[in-house]
C-alpha positions as CSV (number, residue, x, y, z in Angstrom):
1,X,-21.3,28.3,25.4
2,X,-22.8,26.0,23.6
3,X,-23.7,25.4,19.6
4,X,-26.8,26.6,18.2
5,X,-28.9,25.0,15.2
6,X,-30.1,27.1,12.1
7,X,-32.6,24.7,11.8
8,X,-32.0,24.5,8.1
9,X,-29.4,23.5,5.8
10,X,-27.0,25.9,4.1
11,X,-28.1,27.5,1.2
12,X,-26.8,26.8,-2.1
13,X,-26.0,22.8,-0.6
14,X,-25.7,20.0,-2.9
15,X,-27.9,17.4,-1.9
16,X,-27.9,14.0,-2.8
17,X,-29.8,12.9,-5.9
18,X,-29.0,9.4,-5.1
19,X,-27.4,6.4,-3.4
20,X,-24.2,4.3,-4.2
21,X,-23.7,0.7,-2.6
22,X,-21.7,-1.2,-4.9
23,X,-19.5,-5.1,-4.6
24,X,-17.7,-6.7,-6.6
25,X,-15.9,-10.0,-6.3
26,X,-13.3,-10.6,-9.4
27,X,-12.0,-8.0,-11.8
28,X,-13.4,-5.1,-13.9
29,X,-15.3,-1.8,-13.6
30,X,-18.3,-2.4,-11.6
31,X,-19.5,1.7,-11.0
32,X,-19.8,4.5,-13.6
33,X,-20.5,7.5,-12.7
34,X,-23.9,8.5,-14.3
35,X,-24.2,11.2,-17.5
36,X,-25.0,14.5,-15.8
37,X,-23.8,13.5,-12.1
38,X,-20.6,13.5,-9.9
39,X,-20.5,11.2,-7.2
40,X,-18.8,11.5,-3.9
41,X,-17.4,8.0,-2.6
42,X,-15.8,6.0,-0.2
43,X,-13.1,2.7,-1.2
44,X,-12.4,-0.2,0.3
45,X,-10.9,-3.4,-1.2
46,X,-9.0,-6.7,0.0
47,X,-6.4,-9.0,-2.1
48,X,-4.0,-6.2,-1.9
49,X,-1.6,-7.5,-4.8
50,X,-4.6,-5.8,-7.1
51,X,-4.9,-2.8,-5.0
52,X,-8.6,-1.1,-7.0
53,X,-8.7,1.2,-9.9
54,X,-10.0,4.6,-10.6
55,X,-10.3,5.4,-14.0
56,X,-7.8,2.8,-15.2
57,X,-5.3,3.8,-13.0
58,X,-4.7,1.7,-10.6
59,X,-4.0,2.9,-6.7
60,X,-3.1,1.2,-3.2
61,X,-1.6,-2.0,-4.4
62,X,0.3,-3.8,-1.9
63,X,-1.0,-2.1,1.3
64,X,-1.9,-4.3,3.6
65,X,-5.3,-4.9,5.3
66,X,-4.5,-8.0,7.4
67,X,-1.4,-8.2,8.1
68,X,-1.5,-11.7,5.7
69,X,0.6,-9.9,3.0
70,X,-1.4,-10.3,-0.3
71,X,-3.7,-13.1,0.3
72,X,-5.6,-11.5,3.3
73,X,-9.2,-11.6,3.2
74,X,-10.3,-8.4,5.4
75,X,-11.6,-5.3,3.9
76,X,-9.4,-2.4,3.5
77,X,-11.0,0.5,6.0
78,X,-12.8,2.7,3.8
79,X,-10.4,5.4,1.6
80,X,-12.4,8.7,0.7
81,X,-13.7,11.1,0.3
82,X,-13.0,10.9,-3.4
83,X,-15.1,13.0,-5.7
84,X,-15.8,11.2,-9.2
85,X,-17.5,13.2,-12.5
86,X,-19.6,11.5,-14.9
87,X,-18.0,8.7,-16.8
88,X,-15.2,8.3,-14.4
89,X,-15.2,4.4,-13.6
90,X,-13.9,2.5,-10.3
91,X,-13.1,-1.4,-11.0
92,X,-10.8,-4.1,-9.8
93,X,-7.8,-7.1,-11.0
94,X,-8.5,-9.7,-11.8
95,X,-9.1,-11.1,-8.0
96,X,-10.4,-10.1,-4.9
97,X,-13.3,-8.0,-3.7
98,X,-14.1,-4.2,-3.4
99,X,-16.4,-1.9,-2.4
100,X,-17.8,2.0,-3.3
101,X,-20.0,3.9,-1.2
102,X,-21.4,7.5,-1.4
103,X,-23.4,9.7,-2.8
104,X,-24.7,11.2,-6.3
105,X,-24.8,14.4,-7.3
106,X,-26.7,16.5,-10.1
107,X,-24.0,18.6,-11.9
């Protein structure tokens, strides 16, 4: 037996109102979520001694992507889904590079 297509989408489906591909080398918020959206994003970081932040707070420090401890230069594999709401931020320390990726939603 094998699967069978609708042909449609669900009803009552959130569809994407817009794209998020953002990079940031060095420290600081570099995504906001946009008034009236929520976004629906992927992480991924290197210098792991910063780990990256969500909303100030500060997650995954010291887990390492390279096995170089914290001066390893290889991208984290991506962390997510993680569902942000308007205003929530995503940044960095003060070194190293990260990465969001995802989706924006109308609330």
């Amino acid at each position: 037996m094998g699967l069978q297509s609708t042909g449609g989408s669900a009803s009552g489906s959130a569809k994407p109102s817009g794209g998020i591909a953002k990079q940031n080398s060095g420290g600081g918020v570099f995504y906001t979520v946009p008034d009236g959206k929520y976004a629906v994003v992927w992480l991924s970081w290197t210098k792991n001694n910063y780990g990256i932040s969500v909303n100030g707070t500060t997650m995954f420090t010291n887990e390492d992507a390279s096995n170089q401890g914290t001066s390893g230069g290889s991208y984290h594999t991506f962390a997510g889904p993680i569902t942000l709401y308007e205003g929530m931020t995503v940044g960095r320390g003060a070194s190293g590079s990260a990465r969001v990726v995802g989706a924006e939603y109308d609330l």
